[in-house]
C-alpha positions as CSV (number, residue, x, y, z in Angstrom):
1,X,0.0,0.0,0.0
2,X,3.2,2.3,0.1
3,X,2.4,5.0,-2.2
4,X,-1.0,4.3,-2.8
5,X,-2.7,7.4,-2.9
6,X,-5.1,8.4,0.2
7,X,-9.0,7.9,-2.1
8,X,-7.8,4.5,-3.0
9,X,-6.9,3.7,1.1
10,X,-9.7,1.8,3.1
11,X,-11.0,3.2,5.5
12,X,-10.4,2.0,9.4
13,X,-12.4,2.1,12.2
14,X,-11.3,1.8,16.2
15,X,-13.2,-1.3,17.4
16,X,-12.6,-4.2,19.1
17,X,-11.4,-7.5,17.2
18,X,-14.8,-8.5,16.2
19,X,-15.0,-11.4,14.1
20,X,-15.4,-12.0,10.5
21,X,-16.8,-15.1,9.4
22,X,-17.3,-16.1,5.8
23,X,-19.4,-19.0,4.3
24,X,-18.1,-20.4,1.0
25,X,-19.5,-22.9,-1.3
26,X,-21.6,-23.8,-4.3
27,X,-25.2,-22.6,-4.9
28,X,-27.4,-24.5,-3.3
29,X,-25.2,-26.2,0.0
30,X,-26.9,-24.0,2.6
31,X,-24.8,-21.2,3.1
32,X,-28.1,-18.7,2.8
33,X,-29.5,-20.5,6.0
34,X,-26.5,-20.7,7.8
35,X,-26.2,-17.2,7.6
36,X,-28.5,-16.7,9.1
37,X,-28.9,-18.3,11.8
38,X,-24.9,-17.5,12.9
39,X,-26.1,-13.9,12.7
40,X,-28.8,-14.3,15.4
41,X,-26.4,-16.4,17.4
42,X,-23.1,-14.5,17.0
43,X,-25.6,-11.2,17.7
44,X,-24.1,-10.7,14.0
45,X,-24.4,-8.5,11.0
46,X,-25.2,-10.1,8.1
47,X,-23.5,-9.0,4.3
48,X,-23.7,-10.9,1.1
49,X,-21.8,-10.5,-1.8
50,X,-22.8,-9.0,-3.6
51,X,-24.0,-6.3,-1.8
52,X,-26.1,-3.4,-3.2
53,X,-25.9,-1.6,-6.0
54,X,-23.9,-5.1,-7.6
55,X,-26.4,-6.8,-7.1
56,X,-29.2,-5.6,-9.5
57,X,-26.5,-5.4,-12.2
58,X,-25.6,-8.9,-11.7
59,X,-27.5,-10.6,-14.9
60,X,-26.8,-7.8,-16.9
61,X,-23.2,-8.5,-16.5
62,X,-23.1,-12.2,-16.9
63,X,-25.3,-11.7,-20.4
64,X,-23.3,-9.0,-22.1
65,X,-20.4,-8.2,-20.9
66,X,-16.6,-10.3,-21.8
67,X,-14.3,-12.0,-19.1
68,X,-12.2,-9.1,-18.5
69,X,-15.0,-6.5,-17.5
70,X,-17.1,-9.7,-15.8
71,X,-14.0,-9.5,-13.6
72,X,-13.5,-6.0,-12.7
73,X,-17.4,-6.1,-12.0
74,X,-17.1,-8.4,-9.4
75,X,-13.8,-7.6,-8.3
76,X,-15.9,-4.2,-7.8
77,X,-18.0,-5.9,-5.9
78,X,-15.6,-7.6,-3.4
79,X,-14.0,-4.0,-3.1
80,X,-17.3,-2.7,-1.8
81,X,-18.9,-5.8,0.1
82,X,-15.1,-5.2,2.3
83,X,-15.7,-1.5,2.8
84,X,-19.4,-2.9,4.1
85,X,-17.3,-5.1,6.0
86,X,-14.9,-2.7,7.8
87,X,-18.2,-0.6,8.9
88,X,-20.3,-3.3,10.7
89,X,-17.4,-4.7,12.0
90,X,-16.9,-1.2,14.0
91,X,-20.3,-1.9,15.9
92,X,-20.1,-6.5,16.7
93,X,-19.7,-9.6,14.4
94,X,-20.1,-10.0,10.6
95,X,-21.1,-13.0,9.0
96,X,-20.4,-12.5,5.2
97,X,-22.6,-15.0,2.3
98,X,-19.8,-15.6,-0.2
99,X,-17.0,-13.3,-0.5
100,X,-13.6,-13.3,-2.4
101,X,-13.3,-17.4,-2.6
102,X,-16.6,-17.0,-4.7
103,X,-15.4,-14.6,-6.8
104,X,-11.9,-16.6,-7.8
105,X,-13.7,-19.8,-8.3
106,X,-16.8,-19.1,-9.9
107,X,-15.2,-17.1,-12.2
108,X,-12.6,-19.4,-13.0
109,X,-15.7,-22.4,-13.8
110,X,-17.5,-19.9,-15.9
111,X,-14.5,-18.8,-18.4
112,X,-12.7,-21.8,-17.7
113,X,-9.5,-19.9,-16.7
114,X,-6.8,-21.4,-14.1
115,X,-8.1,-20.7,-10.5
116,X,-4.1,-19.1,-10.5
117,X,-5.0,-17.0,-12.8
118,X,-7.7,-15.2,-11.7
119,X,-6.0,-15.3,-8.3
120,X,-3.0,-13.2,-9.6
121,X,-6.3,-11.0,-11.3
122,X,-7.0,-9.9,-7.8
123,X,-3.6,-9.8,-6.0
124,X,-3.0,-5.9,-6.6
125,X,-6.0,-5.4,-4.6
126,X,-5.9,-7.7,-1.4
127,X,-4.5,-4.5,0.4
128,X,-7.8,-3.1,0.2
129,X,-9.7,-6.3,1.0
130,X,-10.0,-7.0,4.6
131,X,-9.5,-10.6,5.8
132,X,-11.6,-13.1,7.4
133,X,-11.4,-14.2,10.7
134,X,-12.4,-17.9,9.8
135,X,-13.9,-18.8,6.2
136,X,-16.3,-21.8,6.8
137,X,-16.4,-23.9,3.0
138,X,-19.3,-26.1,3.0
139,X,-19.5,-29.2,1.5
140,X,-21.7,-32.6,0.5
141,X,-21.9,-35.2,-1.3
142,X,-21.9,-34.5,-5.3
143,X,-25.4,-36.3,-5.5
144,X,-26.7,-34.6,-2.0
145,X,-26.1,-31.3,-3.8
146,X,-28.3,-32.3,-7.3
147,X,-31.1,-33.1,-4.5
148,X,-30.4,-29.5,-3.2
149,X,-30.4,-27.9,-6.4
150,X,-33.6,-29.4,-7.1
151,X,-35.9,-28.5,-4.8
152,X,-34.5,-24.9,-4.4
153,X,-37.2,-22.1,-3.7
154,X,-35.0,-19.1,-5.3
155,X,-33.3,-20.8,-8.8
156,X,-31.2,-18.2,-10.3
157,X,-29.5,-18.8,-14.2
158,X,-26.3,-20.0,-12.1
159,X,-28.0,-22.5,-10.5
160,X,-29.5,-24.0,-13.5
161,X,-25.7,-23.6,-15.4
162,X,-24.6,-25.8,-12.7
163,X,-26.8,-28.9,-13.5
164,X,-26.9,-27.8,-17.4
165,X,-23.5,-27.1,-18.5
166,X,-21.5,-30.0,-18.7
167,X,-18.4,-30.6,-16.0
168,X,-19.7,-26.7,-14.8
169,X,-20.7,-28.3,-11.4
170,X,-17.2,-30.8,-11.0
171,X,-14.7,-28.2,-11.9
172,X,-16.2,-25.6,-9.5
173,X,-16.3,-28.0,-6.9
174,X,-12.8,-28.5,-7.6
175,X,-11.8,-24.7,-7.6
176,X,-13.4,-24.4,-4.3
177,X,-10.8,-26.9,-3.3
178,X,-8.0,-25.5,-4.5
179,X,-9.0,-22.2,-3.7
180,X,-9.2,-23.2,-0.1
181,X,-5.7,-24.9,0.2
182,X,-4.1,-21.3,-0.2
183,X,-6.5,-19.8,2.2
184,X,-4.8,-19.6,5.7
185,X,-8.5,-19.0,7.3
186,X,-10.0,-22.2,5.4
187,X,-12.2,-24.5,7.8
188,X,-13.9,-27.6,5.6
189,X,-17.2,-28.3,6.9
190,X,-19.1,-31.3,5.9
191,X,-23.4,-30.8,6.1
192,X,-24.3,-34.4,5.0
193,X,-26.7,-35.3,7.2
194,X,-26.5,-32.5,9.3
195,X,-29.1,-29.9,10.1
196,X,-28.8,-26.1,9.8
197,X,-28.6,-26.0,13.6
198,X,-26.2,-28.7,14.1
199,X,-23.8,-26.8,11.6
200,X,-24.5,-23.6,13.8
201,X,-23.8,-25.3,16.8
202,X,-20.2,-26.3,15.0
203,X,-18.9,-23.1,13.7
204,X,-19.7,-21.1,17.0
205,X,-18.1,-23.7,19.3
206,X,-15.0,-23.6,16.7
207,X,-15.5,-19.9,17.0
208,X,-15.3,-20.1,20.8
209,X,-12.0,-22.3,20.7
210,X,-9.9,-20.8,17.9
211,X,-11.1,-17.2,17.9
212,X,-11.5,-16.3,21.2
């Protein structure tokens, strides 16, 4: 950040070391309901990403624009959801719905770009983008997730990609993977037969004995 000028500096706030906790993983595992029910737990707020404006312009995007400018939308995106970060965190907790994992590996699926490259996409930037405390990626079984997909109330076009457009659900699943073995705040969590509540119940006691 040496040099940077002081507009493109984030902003920081004196607070305590609240949390940040981030849930990654494919459309569909259960990261919406998990969310929030950590937020009432952990007394939380609750962001997704993307936040508003991005997220009205989200469709738009995906439909005309090319890779590059896909990108640097979302990368936008990321930029903001952070800044949206940085200001709850001043005031408690913040449980984020996706957040820079999503953005490397979903875009990598979609263009079928290296997860490496789209990684060294967004390395001028991580000085601006604050860190997670702990980033829970979900998991299940390939065939638990079809099931999921299926009966889900709010289908979007990218959840109907992923059961469309062949290997589109196998190599995100595998750029989730890699994605998380370079993420020092990765935590793997498995929700095959678990409930929402159980999962709670496991990120705030790992909360309690890693983040404390």
């Amino acid at each position: 950040m040496t040099g940077t000028p002081p507009p493109y500096r984030p902003l920081y706030y004196e607070t305590e070391p609240y949390p940040v906790v981030v849930l990654e993983g494919v459309s569909g595992i259960g990261k919406s309901t998990l969310a929030s029910l950590l937020a009432k737990r952990l007394k939380a707020s609750r962001i997704h990403t993307l936040t508003e404006p991005h997220t009205g312009w989200s469709s738009t995007v995906n439909a005309d624009l090319r890779s590059l400018p896909q990108f640097a939308f979302y990368l936008s995106g990321a930029l903001h959801t952070s800044d949206r970060i940085r200001q709850a965190r001043a005031h408690g907790p913040v449980v984020a719905d996706r957040y820079l994992s999503s953005v490397i590996a979903c875009h990598a699926a979609v263009h079928r770009v290296p997860v490496d490259a789209v990684t060294a996409l967004l390395e001028p930037f991580r000085y601006y983008l604050t860190e997670p405390t702990r980033t829970y990626y979900l998991r299940c079984s390939e065939d638990g997730l079809r099931e999921r997909l299926a009966v889900k109330a709010d289908v979007k076009r990218d959840d109907t990609d992923l059961l469309t457009i062949p290997d589109r659900l196998p190599r995100l699943l595998a750029n989730f993977t890699q994605v998380a073995k370079e993420d020092d705040t990765a935590v793997w969590l498995d929700t095959d037969d678990k409930s929402p509540a159980e999962l709670a119940d496991w990120v705030v006691a790992d909360l309690e004995r890693n983040c404390a």
